[in-house]
C-alpha positions in Angstrom: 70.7 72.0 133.1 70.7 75.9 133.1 68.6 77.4 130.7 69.7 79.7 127.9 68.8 82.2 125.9 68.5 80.8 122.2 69.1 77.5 120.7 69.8 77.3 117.1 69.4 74.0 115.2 70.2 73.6 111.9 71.1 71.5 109.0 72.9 72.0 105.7 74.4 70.5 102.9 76.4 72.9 101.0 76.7 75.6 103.7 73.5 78.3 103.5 71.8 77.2 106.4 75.1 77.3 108.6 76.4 80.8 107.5 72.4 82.1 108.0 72.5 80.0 112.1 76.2 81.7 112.4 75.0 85.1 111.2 71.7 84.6 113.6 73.9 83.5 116.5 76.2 86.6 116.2 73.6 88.9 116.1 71.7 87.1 119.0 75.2 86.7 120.9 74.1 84.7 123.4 72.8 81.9 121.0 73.9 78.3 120.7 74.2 76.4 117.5 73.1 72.4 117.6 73.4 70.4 114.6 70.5 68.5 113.7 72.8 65.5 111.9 74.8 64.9 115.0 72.1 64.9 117.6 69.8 62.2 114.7 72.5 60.2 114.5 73.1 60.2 118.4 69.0 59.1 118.6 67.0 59.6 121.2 64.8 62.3 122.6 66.3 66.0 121.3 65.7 68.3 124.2 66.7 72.4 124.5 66.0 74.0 127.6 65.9 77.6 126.3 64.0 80.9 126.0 63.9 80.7 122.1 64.9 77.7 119.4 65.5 78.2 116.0 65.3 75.4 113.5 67.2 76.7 110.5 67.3 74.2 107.5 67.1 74.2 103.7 64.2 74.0 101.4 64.3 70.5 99.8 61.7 70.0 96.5 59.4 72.9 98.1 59.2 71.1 101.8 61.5 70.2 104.9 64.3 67.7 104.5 63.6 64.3 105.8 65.9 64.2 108.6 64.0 67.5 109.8 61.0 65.6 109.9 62.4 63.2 111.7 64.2 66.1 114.2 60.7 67.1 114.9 59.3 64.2 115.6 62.1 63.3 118.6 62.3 67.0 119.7 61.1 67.5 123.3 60.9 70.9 124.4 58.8 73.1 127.0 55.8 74.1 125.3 56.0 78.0 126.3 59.2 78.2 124.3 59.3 80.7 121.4 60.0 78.9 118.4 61.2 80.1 115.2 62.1 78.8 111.6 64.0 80.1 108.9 64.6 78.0 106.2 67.4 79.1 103.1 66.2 78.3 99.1 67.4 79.3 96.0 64.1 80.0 94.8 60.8 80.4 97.0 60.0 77.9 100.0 56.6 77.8 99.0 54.5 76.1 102.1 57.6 74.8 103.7 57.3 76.7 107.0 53.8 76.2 107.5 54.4 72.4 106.9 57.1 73.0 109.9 54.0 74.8 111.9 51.9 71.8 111.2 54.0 69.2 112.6 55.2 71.3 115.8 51.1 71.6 116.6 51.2 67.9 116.6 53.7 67.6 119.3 51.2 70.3 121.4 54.2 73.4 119.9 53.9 76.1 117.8 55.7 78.0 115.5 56.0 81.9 117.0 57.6 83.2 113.3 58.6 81.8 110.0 61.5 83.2 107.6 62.3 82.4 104.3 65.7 83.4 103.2 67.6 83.3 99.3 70.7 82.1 99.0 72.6 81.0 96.0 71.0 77.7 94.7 72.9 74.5 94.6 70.4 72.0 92.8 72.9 70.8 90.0 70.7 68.5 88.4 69.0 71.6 87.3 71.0 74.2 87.3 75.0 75.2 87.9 75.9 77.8 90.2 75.2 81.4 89.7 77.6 83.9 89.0 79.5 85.0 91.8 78.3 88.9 91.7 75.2 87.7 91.6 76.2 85.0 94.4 77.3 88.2 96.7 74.6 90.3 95.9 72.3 87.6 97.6 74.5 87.6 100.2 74.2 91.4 100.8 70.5 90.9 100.7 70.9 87.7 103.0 72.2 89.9 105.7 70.9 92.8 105.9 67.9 90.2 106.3 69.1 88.4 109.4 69.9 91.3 111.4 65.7 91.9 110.6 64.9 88.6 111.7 67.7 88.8 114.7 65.4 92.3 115.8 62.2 90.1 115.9 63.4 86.9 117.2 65.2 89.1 120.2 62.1 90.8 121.5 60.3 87.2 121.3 57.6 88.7 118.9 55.1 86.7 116.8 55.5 87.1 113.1 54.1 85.9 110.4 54.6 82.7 109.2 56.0 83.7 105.6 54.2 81.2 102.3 53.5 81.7 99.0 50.2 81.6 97.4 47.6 79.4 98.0 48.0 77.7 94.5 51.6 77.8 94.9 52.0 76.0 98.1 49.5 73.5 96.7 51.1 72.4 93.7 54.9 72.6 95.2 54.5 71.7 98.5 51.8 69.4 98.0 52.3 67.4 94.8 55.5 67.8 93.9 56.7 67.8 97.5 55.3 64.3 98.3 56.2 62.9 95.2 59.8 63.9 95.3 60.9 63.8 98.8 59.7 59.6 99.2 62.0 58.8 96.2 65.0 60.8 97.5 66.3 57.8 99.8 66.3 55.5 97.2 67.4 58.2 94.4 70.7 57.5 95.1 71.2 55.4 92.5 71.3 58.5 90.3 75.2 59.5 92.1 78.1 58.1 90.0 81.8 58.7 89.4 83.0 60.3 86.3 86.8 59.6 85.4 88.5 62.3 87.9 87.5 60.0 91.1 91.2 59.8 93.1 89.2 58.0 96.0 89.4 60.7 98.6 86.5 59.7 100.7 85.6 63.4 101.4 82.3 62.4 100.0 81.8 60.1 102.6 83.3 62.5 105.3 80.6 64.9 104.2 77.9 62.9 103.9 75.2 64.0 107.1 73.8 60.7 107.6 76.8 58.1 106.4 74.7 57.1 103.7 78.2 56.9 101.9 80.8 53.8 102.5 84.1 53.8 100.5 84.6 49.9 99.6 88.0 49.2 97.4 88.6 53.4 97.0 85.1 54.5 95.3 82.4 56.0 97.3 78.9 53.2 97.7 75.8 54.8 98.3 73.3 53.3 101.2 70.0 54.3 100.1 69.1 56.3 102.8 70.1 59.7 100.8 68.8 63.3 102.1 69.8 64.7 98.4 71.5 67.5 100.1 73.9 66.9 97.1 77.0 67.7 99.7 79.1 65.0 98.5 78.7 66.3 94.7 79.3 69.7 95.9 82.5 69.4 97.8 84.2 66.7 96.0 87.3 68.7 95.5 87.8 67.0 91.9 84.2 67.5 91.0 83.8 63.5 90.1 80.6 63.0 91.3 77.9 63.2 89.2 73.9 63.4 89.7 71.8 62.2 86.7 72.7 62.6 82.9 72.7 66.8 83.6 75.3 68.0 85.6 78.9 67.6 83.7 80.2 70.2 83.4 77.8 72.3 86.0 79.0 75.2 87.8 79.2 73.4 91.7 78.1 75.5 94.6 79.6 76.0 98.3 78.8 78.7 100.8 82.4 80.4 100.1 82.7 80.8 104.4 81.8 78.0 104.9 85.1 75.6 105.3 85.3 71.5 104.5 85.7 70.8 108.4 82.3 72.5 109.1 80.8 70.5 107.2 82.0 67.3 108.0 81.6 68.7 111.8 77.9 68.7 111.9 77.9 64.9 112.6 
């Protein structure tokens, strides 16, 4: 297989971490996106013969989502490559990237640059979405950003791998981090329908890892849940629900990013 110049991988729920890999791959040009869902659910070894590889991914309770853990660990990949993350939060990623450092040094790699990017938030069970000036102000920011982070990633140049303090990291990427991200299979349970449910599926369409099964027109969760929140998000009647706190919450949805890119990724 012929090498190429930039791989992008990348994962998302609600659309950041696309529109931040399409923005990358347009400034790169000759940059191909991968999505993470399809090649996990493919399983097997995850190889990229390229120059540079880009794991792009959201922020998930201060630390990487678990099917980018589990990316990593079946990614094969010359050691020599430049590798690069850039992860999208709606606050601060805390130790996230150095956590994605630490787990490419196990597999003999190493991460050449980390970026942390803002985007719009979209974690309803503790907050609706943000206004939509604000929303396109971030977006401004966002990229004016990623043609920075194109400039460095180009010319193959090491960068620093961007954290928060050390306090910081250790309390949200350490504590919380571990604590959350083992109950979020399992936390599930929290989903449920309120009365606008017209049995759709999109849910399940949407869903990265088909964690959701539609049984007699209502959406069953599997307990193997990434809490991207994607099938709360794009339910196009807003009828599912997360916990006792997000009625009536503002949803969220990368406003370029379409229904079919979403269900695309797997």
């Amino acid at each position: 297989m012929d090498k190429v110049n930039t791989i992008l991988f990348y994962f998302t729920g609600t659309g950041n971490s696309l529109k931040a890999a399409r923005e990358l791959a347009q400034e790169l040009r000759a940059a191909e996106l991968r999505p993470i869902a399809r090649l996990i659910n493919r399983g097997g070894p995850i190889s990229a013969n390229a120059d540079r590889i880009g794991i792009i991914c959201p922020v998930y309770a201060w630390g990487l989502p678990l099917i980018v853990l589990q990316f990593i660990q079946q990614l094969s990949v010359d050691q020599s490559s430049y590798i690069f993350g850039l992860v999208t939060c709606g606050g601060f990623a805390a130790a996230t990237l150095k956590q994605l450092d630490r787990l490419l040094r196990q597999k003999g790699l190493k991460l050449s640059a980390g970026f942390s990017l803002r985007f719009p938030g979209n974690y309803t069970p503790l907050y609706g979405a943000i206004p939509e000036k604000q929303q396109k102000e971030l977006f401004s920011k966002a990229h004016l950003r990623l043609k920075q982070i194109a400039g460095i990633v180009r010319e193959g140049r090491m960068a620093r791998i961007e954290s928060n303090f050390f306090l910081v990291n250790l309390l949200f990427s350490g504590l919380i981090y571990r604590q959350g991200i083992s109950r979020f299979p399992a936390g599930d349970r929290d989903f449920w329908l309120n009365d606008k449910c017209s049995g759709c599926g999109i849910c399940a369409r949407v869903c990265p890892v088909n964690n959701i099964e539609m049984k007699e027109g209502r959406p069953r969760w599997q307990h193997h849940c990434q809490r991207c929140l994607a099938c709360l998000h794009w339910c196009p009647e807003e009828a599912v629900e997360c916990g006792k706190t997000t009625q009536g919450r503002r949803r969220y949805r990368h406003p370029e990013i379409t229904l079919e890119d979403i269900i695309q990724q797997k």
